[in-house]
C-alpha positions as CSV (number, residue, x, y, z in Angstrom):
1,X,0.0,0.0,0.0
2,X,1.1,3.8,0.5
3,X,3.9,2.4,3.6
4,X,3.5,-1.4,2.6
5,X,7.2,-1.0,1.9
6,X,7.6,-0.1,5.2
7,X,6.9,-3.4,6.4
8,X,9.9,-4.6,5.6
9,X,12.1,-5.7,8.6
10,X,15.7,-5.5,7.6
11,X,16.8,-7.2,10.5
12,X,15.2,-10.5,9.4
13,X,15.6,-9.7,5.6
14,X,11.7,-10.9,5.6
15,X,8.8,-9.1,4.8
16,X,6.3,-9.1,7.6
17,X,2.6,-9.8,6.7
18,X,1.8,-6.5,5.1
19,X,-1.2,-4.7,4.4
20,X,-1.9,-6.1,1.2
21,X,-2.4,-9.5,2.8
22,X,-3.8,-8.4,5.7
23,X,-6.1,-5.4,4.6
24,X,-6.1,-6.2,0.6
25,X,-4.7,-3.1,0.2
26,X,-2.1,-2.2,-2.6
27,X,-1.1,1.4,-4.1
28,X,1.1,1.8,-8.1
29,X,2.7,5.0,-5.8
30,X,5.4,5.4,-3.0
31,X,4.4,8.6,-0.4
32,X,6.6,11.2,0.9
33,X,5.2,12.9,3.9
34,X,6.2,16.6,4.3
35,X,4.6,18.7,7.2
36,X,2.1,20.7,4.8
37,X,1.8,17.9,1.9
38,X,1.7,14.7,0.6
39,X,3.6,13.7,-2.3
40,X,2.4,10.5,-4.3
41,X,4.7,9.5,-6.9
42,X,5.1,6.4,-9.8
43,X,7.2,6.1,-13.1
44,X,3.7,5.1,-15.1
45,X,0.9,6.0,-16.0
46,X,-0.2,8.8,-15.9
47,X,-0.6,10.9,-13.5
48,X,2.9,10.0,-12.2
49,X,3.4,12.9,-9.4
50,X,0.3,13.6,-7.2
51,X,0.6,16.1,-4.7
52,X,-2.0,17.0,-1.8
53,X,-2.0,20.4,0.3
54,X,-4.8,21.0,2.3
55,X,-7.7,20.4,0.2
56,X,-5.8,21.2,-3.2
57,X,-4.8,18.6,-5.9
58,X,-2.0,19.0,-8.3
59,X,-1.5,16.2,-10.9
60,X,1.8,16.3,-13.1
61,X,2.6,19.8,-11.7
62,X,-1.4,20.9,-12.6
63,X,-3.8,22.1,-10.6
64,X,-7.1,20.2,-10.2
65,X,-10.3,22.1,-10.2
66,X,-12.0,21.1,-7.1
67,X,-15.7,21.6,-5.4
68,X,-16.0,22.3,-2.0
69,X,-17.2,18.8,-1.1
70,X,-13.8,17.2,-2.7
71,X,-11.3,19.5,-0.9
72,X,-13.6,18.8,2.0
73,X,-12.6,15.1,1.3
74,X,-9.1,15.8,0.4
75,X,-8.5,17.6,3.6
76,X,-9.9,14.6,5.5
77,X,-7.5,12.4,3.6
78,X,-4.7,13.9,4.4
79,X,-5.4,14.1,8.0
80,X,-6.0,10.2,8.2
81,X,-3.4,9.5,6.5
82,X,-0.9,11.4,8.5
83,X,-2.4,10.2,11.5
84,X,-1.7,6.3,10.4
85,X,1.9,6.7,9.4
86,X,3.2,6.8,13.6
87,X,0.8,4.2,14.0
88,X,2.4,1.9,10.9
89,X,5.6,2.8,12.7
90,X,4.9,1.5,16.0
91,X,4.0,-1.8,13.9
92,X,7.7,-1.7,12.5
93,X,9.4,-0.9,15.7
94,X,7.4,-4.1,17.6
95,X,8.0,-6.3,14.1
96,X,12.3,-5.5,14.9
97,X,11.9,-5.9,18.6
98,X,10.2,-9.1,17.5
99,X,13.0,-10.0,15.4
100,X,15.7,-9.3,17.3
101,X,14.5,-11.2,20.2
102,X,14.0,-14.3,17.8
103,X,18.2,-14.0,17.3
104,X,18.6,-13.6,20.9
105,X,16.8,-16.9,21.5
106,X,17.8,-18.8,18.9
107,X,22.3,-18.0,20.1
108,X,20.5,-18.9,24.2
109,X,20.4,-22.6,22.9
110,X,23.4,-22.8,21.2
111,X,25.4,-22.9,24.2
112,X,27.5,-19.8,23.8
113,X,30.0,-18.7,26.3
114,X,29.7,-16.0,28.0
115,X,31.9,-12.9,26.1
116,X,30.3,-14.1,22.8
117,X,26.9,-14.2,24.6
118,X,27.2,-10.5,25.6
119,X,28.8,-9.1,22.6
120,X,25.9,-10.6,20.3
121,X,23.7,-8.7,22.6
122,X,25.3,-5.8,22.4
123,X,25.8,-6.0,19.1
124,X,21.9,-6.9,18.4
125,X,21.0,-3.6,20.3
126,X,23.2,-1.4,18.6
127,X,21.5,-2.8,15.1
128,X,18.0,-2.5,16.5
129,X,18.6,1.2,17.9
130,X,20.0,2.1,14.6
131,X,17.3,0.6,13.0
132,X,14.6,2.1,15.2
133,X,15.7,5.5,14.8
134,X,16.0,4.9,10.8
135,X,12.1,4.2,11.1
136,X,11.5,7.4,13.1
137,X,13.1,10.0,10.7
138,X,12.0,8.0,7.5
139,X,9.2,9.9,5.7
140,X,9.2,7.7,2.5
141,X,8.5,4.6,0.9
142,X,11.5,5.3,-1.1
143,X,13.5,4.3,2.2
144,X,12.2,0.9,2.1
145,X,12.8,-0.5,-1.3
146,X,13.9,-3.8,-1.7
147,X,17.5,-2.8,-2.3
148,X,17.8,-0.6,0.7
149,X,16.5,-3.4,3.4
150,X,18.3,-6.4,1.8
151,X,21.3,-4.4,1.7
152,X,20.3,-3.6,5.7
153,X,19.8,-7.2,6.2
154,X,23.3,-8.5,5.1
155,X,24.9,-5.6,6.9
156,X,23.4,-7.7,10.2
157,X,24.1,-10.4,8.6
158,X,27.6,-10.2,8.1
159,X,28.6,-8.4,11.3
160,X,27.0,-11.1,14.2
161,X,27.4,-14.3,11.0
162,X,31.1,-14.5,11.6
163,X,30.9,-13.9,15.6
164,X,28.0,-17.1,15.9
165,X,30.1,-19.2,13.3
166,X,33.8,-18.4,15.4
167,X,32.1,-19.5,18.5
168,X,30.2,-22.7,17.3
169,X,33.6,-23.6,15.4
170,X,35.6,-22.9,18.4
171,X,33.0,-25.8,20.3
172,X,33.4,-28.3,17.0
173,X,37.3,-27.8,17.5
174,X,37.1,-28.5,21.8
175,X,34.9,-31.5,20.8
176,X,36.5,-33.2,18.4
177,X,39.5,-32.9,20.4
178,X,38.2,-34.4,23.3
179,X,37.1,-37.3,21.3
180,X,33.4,-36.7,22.1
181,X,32.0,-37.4,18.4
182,X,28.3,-36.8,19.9
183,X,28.8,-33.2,20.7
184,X,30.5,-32.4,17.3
185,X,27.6,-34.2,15.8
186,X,25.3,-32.1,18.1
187,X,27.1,-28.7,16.7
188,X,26.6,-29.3,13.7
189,X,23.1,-29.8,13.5
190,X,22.9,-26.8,15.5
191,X,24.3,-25.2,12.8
192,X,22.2,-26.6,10.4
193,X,18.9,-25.5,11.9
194,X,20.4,-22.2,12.5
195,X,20.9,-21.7,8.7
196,X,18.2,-23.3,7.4
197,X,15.2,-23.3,9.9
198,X,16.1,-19.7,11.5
199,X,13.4,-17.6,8.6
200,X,10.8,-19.9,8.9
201,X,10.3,-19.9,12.9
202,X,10.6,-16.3,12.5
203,X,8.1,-15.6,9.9
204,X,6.0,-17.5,12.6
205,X,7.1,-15.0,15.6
206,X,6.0,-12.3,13.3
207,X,2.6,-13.6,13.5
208,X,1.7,-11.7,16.2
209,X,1.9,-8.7,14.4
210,X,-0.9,-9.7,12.2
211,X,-3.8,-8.4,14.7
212,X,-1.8,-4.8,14.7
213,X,-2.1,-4.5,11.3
214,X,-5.6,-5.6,10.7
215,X,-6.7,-2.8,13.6
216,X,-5.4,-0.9,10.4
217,X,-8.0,-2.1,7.8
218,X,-10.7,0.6,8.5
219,X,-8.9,3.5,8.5
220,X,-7.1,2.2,4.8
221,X,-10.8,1.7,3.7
222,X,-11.4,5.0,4.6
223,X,-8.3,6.5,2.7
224,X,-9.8,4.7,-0.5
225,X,-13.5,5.6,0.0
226,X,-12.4,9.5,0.7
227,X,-10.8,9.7,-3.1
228,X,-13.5,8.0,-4.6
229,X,-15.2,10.2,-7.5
230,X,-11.8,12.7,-7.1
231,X,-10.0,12.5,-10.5
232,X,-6.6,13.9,-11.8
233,X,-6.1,16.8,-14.6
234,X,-6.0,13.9,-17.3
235,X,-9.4,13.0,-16.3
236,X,-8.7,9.4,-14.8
237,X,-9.5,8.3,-11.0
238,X,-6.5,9.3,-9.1
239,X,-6.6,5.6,-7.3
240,X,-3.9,6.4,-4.6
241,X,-5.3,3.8,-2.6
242,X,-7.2,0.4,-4.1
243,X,-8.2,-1.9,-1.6
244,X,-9.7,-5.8,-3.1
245,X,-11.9,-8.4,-1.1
């Protein structure tokens, strides 16, 4: 939808169930929020620039012609919608706080000791602060392409990768020295799941996010009901916001 980019959670490189699964919303624009405007934007068709100011429309830099009862409706638009984008927020912060206590629990049963235990930790709140404070100041959709949060993701990935794989290693080495074939074998099937089990238990931690977003529904259905019957300078629905069954 308008922030359905921003449900991307770089610290799990997954997408969290977004609002067009959860509300059957979707949007052909990203938003930019600026204190007096909104700025709706898409490389085709036309219009591909929309911009919304307090009950005015501009359309590919022209102004819209408007009755009172549509800049009435504007003005409510972009009132709701402002008023939702903290609230998607607070659904991003609790989907990384999610996330990053996933990691936490996942290195508590591998048996770590404990300097890599607490630097793991330390290093997991120093992403997750980062992270947070990247969702407060971010007023775009354009912050949350694909690029930009898988390129977040390995960034994690390759700074706490290395520290989990040194330490595991280190406890393959002590076993295998000790003769104690069981515990290697153990290891390594702790590595295993870690790899390749990790995303799906996750995607199911993020479940619980799903009731946050659906408290979101009405107020999307509301966004698409207030633009219905507005259209742009090219005389087609503006469509900012679709929402299906």
């Amino acid at each position: 939808l308008l922030a359905a980019r921003m449900f991307v959670v770089p610290s799990s490189g997954l997408h969290v169930q977004d609002l067009s699964q959860v509300c059957h919303a979707t949007s052909s624009y990203d938003l930019t929020v600026q204190q007096d405007r909104l700025i709706f934007d898409r490389t085709e068709p036309a219009p591909a620039r929309v911009v919304i100011a307090s009950g005015t429309l501009q359309t590919d830099g022209q102004g819209v012609r408007l009755n009172a009862e549509d800049q009435d409706r504007l003005t409510l638009f972009q009132r709701d919608l402002l008023a939702l984008v903290p609230r998607v927020k607070r659904v991003i912060d609790h989907g990384v706080d999610v996330a990053v206590q996933a990691v936490q629990d996942e290195a508590n049963g591998l048996n770590l000791d404990t300097d890599t235990r607490a630097e793991l930790q330390r290093r997991l709140q120093t992403h997750a602060a980062e992270l947070h404070q990247r969702v407060a100041a971010s007023q775009s959709t354009h912050d949350w392409h694909g690029d930009a949060a898988n390129q977040y993701a390995n960034q994690i990935i390759s700074d706490i990768g290395p520290l989990l794989a040194s330490a595991m290693g280190q406890q393959a080495i002590n076993a295998a020295m000790s003769g104690d074939r069981q515990q290697a074998a153990t290891l390594r099937d702790q590595a295993a799941s870690l790899t390749g089990g990790f995303q799906p238990r996750l995607q199911q931690r993020l479940q619980v996010l799903r009731h946050e977003i659906q408290a979101l529904c009405p107020d999307i259905q509301r966004l698409a009901e207030l633009q219905q019957g507005i259209r742009a300078s090219n005389g087609r629905p503006l469509n900012l916001v679709q929402v299906g069954q």
